[in-house]
C-alpha positions in Angstrom: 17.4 -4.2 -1.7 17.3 -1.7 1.1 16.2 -2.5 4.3 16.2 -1.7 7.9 19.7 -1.7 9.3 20.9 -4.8 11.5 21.0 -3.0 14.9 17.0 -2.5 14.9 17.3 -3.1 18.8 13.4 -2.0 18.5 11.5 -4.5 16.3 13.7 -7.2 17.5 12.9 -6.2 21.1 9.2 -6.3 20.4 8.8 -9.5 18.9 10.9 -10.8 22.3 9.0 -9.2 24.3 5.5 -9.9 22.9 2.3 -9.4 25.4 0.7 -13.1 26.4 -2.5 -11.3 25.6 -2.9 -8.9 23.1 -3.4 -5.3 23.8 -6.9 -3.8 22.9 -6.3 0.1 23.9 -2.9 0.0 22.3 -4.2 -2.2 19.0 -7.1 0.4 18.7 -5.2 3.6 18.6 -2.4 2.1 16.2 -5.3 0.7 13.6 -6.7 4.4 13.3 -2.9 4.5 11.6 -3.4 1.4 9.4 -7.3 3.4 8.3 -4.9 6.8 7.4 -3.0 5.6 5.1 -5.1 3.3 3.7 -7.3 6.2 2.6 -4.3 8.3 1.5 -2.5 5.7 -0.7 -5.3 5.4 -2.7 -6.5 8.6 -3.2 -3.9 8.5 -6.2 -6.4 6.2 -7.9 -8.6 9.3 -8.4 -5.5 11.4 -8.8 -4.1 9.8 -11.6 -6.9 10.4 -14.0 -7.0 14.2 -13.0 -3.9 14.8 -13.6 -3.7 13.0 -17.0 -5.9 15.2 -18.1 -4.4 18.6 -16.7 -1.3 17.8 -18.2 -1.9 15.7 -21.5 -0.4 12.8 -20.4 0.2 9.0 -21.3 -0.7 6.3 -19.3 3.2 5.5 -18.5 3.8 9.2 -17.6 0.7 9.7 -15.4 2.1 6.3 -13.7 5.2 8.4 -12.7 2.5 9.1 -9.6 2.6 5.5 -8.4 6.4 5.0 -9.1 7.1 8.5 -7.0 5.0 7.3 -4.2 6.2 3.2 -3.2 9.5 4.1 -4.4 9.4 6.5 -1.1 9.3 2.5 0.8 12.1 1.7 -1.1 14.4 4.8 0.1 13.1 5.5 2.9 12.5 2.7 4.5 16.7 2.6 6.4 16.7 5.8 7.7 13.2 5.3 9.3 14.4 1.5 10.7 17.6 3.4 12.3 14.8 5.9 13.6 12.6 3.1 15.2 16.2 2.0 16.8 16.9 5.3 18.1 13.6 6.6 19.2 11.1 3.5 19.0 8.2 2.7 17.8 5.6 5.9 19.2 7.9 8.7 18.3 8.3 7.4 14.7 4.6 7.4 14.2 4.7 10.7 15.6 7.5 11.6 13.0 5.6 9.8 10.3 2.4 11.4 10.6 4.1 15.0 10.7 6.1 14.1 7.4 2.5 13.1 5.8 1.2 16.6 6.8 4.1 18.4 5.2 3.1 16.3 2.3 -0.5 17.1 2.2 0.4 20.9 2.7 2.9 20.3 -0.5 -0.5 20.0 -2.8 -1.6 23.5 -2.0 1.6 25.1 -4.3 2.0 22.2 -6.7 -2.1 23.2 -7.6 -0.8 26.6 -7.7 1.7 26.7 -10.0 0.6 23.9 -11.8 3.2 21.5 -11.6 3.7 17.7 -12.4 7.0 17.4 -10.7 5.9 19.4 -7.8 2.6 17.0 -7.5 5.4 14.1 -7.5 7.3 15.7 -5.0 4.4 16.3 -2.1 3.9 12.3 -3.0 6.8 11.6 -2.4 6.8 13.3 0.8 3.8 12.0 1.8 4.9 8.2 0.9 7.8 9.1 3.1 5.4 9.7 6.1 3.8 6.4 5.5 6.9 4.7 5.3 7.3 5.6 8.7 4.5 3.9 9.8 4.7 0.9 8.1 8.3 0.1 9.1 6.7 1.2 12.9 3.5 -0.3 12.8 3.2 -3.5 10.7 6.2 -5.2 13.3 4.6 -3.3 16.4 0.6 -4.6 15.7 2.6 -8.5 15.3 3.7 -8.1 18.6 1.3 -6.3 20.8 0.5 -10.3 21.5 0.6 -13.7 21.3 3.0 -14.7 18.4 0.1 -17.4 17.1 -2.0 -15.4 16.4 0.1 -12.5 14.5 -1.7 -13.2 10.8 -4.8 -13.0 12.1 -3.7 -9.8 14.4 -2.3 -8.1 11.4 -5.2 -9.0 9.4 -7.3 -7.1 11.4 -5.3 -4.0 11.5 -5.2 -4.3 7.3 -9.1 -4.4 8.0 -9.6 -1.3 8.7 -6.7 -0.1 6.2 -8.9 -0.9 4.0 -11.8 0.9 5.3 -9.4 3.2 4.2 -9.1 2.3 0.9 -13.1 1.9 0.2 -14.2 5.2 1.7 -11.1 7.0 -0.3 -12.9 6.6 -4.1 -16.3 7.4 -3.2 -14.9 10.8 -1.2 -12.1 11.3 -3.8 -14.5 11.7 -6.9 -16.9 14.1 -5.3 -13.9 16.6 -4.1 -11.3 15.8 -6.7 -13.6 15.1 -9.4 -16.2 17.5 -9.2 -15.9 18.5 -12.9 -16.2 15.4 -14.2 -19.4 14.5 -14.4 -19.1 14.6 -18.0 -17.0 13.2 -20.6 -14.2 15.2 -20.2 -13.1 17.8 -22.9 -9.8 18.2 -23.7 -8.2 21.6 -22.7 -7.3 24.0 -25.2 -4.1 23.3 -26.6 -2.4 26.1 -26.2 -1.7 29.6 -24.7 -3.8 31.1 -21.8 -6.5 29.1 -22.1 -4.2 26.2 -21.5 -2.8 27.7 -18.3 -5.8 29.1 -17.4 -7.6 25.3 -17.4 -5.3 23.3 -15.6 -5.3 26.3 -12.7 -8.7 26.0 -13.0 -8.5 22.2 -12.6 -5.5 21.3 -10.3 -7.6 23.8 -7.6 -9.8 21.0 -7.1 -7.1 19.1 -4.6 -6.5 23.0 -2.0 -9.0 21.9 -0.2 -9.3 17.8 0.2 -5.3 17.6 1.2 -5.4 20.8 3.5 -8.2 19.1 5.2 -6.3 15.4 5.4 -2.5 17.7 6.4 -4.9 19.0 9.4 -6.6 15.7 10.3 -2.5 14.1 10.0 -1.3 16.5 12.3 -3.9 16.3 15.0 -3.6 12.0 15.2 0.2 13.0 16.1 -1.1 15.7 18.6 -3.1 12.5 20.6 -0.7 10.2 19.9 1.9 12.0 21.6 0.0 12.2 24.5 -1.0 8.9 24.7 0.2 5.6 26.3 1.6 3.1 24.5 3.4 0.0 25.3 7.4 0.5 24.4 8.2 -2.9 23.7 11.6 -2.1 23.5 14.0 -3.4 25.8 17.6 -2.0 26.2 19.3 -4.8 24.7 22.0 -4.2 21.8 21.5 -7.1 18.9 25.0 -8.6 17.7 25.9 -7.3 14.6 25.7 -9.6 11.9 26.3 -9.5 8.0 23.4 -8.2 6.9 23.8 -10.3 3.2 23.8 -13.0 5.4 19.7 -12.8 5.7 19.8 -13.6 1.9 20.7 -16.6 2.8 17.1 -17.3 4.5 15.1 -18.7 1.3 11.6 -18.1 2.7 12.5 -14.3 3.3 13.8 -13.7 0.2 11.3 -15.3 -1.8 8.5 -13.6 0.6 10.0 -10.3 -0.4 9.5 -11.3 -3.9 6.1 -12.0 -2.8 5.3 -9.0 -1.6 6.8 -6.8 -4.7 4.7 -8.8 -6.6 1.6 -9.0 -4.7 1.9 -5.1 -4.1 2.7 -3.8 -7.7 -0.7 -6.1 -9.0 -3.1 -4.7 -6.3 -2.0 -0.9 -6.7 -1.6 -1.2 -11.1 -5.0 -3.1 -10.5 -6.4 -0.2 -8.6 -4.3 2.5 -10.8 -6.3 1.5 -13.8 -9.5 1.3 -12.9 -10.9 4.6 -12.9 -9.7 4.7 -17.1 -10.4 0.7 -17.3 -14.2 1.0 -16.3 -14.5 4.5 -18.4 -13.8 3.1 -21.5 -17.0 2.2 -23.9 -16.4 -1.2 -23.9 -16.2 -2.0 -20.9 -18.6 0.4 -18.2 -19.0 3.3 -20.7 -19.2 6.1 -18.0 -17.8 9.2 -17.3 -14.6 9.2 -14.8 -16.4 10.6 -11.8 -18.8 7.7 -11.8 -15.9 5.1 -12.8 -14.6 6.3 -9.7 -17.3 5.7 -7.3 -16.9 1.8 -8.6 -13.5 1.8 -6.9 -15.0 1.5 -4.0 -15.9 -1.9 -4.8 -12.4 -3.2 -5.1 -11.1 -1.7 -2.0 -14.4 -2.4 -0.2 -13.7 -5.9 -1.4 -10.4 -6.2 0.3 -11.8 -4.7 3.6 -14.5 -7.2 3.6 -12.1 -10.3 2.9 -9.7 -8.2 5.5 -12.1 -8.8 8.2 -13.4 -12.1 7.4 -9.5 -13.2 6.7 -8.7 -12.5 10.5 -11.5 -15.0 11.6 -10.5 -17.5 8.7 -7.0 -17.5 9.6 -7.1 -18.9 13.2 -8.5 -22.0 12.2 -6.8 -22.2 8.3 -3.1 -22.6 7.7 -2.0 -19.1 6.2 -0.3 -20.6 3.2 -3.4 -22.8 2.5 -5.5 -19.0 2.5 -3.0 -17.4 0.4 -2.6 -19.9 -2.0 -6.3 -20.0 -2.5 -7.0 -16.2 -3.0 -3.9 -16.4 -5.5 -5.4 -18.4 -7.8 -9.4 -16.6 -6.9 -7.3 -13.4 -8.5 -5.5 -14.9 -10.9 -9.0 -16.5 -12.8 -10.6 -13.3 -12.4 -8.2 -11.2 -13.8 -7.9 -13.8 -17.0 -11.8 -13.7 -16.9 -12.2 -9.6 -17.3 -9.3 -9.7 -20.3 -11.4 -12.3 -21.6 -14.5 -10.4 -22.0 -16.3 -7.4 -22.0 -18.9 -5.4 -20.4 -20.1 -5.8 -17.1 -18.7 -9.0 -16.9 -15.1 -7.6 -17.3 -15.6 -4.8 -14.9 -17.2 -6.5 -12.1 -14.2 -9.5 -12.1 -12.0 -7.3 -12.3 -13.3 -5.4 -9.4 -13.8 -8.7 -7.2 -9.6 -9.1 -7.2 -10.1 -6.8 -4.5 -11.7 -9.5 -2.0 -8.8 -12.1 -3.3 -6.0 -9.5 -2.7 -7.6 -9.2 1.4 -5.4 -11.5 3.0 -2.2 -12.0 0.8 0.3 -8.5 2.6 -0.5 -10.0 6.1 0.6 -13.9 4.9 3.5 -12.9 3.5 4.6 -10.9 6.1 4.1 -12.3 8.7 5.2 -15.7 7.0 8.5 -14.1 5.7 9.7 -12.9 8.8 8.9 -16.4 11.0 11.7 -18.0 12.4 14.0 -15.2 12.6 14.0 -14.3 16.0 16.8 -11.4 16.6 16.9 -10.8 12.7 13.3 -9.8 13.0 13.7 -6.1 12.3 16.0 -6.3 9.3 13.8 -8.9 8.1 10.5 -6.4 8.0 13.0 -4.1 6.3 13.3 -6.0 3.4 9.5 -7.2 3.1 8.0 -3.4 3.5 11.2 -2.4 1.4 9.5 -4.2 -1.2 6.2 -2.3 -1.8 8.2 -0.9 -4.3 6.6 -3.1 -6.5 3.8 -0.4 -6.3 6.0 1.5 -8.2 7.3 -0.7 -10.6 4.4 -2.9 -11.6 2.0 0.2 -12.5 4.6 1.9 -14.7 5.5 -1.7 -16.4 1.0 -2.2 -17.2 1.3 1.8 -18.3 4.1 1.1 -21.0 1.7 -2.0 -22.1 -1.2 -0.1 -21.5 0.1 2.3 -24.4 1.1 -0.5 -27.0 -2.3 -3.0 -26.6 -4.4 -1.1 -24.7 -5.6 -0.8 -21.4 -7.8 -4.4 -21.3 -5.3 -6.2 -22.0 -2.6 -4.7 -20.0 -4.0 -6.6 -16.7 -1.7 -9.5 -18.3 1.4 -8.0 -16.3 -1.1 -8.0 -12.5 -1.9 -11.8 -14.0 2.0 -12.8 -14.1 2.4 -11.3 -10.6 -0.4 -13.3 -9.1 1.0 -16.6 -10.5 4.1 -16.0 -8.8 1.8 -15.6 -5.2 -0.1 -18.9 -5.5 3.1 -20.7 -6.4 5.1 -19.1 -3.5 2.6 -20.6 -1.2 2.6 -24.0 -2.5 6.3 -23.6 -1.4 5.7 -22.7 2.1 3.2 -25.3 2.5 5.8 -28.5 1.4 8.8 -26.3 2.8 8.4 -25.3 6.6 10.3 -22.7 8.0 13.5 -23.4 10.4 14.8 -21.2 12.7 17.4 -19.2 12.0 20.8 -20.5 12.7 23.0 -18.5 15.2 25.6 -17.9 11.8 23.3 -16.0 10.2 
C-alpha cells in the first residue's frame, strides 16, 4: 500500500510537539478545510446519476466516478507526505486547495466537449487536491493539543466535514439537477440529437464548479496570509524499514478498517440517489431522491458532533464497535424490506458511520510515536476503498439489482465491529525502537 515516506520530519514533529491546550484560532481556520471537501466529495453523489444519463451508462461504469476520485488518496498520497516533509503542513494546504481549483476549472471543458474521461480526469485532479489536505490536516487537527483528547478533537473537525456533506445534496440537485424534476427521458439514441442533449445536459455543472474553483482559490489566498502554528521542528527521523510498520498489527488491521469503513459509507452514499428513485422503494424522480441525501450526511454530521462529546467520557473502541453493529442491522433491515421503511434505514447508516474515520485513525496510529507520519500514510492511503467498494456494489448492482447490492456495504461493516472487539481485548504497545 502506498504511504507517506519514512522521513515525514513534519507529522512526526507535530505529534512531539503537541500544544498542552488546544488551539482554537488555528482549529477554526483548518475545519473550514475539513467543511470544503466534505461538500466536494459528495457532490459526486448527485454527479453520478447525471452523468449516467448523459452518457447511457451502467451502474459499474458510472462508478468509474468514485474509483477515479479515492484512487487519487491512493497515488497521491507519497508525493504529498514528502511535500508536508519539505514544506509543512500550511503550504501543502495551500498547494492542496490550488490543485482542487484546477480541478473544479477542469469541469468547464469536460461539459464542453462532452466527455466521460475528461469528467474523470478534473476528479481526479480535484481528489488530488484533497489528498493534500487530508495527508496535512487529519495529523495536524490530532496535534494542535492535548494527545487525550485527539478522537474527540478529530471528531469535531469531521463535524463540520460533514456539514459539508449534508448541505452538498440539497445544493447539488437544484444546480446539477435542475432538469430533473421529472422522470427522466432517455436521450435520442443517435445523431445530433444525441450530441446536442448531453451538451445540453453536461452545461448544468459550468456554473456550480466555476463557482466552488473560485471559492477554493480564495480559502488559499487567506490561508496564506494567515498564522498558523508550524509544529514542525528541525529534527531529521532515523530512517527505518518502512515494511517494518507492517509489523504493527493494530495499524495494519486499522488500515483495513478504514478501506472498509470508507468504501461502505461512499457506495452507501453513491447509490442512493438511484436506490430511493426506484418504485419500490421511494418512487420519485432523481432531483427529489437527491434532496433525501441530505439525510444520510446530515446524519453523520449530527452523530459527528454529538461523537466528540461522547468520546471523552466513552472508550473509542466501545463507540465504534457500537455504531458497527447500529449500521450493520440497518443495512440488513432496508434489503429486508421495502418502502419507506428501506429508504429511511438505509439513510440512518449515515448517523452510525459519524464516529467510525476518527476511531480508526486516531486508534491506528497510537503508540507509534516517530513512525507517526508514515503511519497516517497508510490509514488515509486507504480511502481507496471509496474506490473499490462502489465499483464492487456497481458490478452486483447490475446482476441482482440495486436493493440488494447493499450486501457488499453489510460485509464491510462486519469487519468494523469486529476490528473493535479486537482493540478492546488487545491494547496497543508502543512501538519498539526496531521497528
Amino acid at each position: 500500500m502506498t504511504v507517506i515516506s519514512s522521513s515525514s520530519n513534519a507529522t512526526q514533529a507535530a505529534i512531539t510537539n503537541s500544544a498542552p491546550r488546544t488551539d482554537i484560532r488555528a482549529m477554526t481556520l483548518v475545519t473550514t478545510l475539513f467543511f470544503m471537501w466534505g461538500f466536494l466529495t459528495v457532490l459526486n453523489d448527485i454527479l453520478i446519476p447525471h452523468l449516467r444519463h448523459i452518457f447511457t451508462l451502467n451502474y459499474g461504469e458510472v462508478m468509474l466516478v468514485q474509483f477515479s476520485f479515492f484512487s487519487s488518496y491512493f497515488i497521491f498520497s507519497v508525493p504529498y507526505g514528502k511535500l508536508v516533509e519539505k514544506i509543512g503542513y500550511k503550504r501543502t494546504m495551500i498547494a492542496g486547495l490550488c490543485t482542487m481549483g484546477l480541478g473544479g476549472l477542469l469541469f468547464l471543458p469536460a461539459a464542453s466537449v462532452p466527455s466521460f474521461p475528461v469528467f474523470l480526469l478534473a476528479l481526479i485532479v480535484l481528489a488530488a487536491g484533497m489528498t493534500a489536505l487530508q495527508v496535512s490536516a487529519n495529523p495536524y487537527v490530532t496535534a494542535l493539543g492535548p494527545a487525550p483528547t485527539a478522537s474527540s478533537r478529530l471528531n469535531l473537525a469531521q463535524g463540520f466535514n460533514s456539514l459539508g456533506t449534508a448541505l452538498a445534496p440539497l445544493i447539488g440537485s437544484k444546480l446539477i439537477l435542475s432538469a430533473h424534476s421529472a422522470p427522466i427521458v432517455q436521450p435520442p439514441p443517435q445523431g445530433a440529437a444525441l450530441a446536442a442533449y448531453r451538451i445540453q445536459q453536461a452545461a448544468t455543472v459550468k456554473l456550480p464548479y466555476l463557482g466552488f474553483a473560485s471559492i477554493l482559490f480564495l480559502l488559499a489566498g487567506i490561508l496564506a496570509f494567515s498564522h498558523l502554528p508550524s509544529l514542525v521542528n528541525g529534527e531529521q527521523m532515523r530512517h527505518k524499514t518502512f515494511w517494518s510498520l507492517f509489523r504493527r498489527q493494530r495499524l495494519s488491521l486499522a488500515a483495513l478498517g478504514i478501506f472498509l469503513y470508507v468504501g461502505a459509507e461512499v457506495a452507501i452514499g453513491s447509490f442512493l440517489v438511484n436506490y430511493i428513485s426506484l418504485p419500490a422503494i421511494g418512487h420519485v424522480s432523481e432531483k427529489v431522491a437527491a434532496g433525501y441525501v441530505s439525510f444520510y450526511w446530515g446524519g453523520a454530521m449530527i452523530g459527528r458532533f454529538l461523537g466528540s462529546g461522547l468520546l471523552r467520557v466513552i472508550k473509542p473502541w466501545k463507540v465504534l464497535f457500537g455504531a458497527a453493529v447500529l449500521a450493520l442491522f440497518l443495512v440488513i433491515v432496508s434489503i429486508s424490506f421495502l418502502g419507506i421503511v428501506a429508504a429511511v434505514s438505509i439513510l440512518l447508516v449515515g448517523l452510525a458511520n459519524s464516529v467510525m474515520f476518527p476511531c480508526i485513525f486516531t486508534g491506528g496510529i497510537e503508540g507509534l510515536g516517530e513512525r507517526t507520519g508514515e503511519g497516517s500514510g497508510i490509514l488515509i492511503a486507504a480511502i481507496v476503498g471509496g474506490a473499490v467498494i462502489p465499483e464492487l456494489q456497481g458490478m452486483l448492482a447490475d446482476h441482482i439489482g440495486v436493493h440488494h447490492s447493499f450486501w457488499v456495504s453489510a460485509i464491510c461493516y462486519v469487519y468494523v465491529a469486529a476490528f473493535a472487539v479486537g482493540c478492546l481485548r488487545f491494547p496497543v504497545a508502543p512501538v519498539p525502537s526496531e521497528c
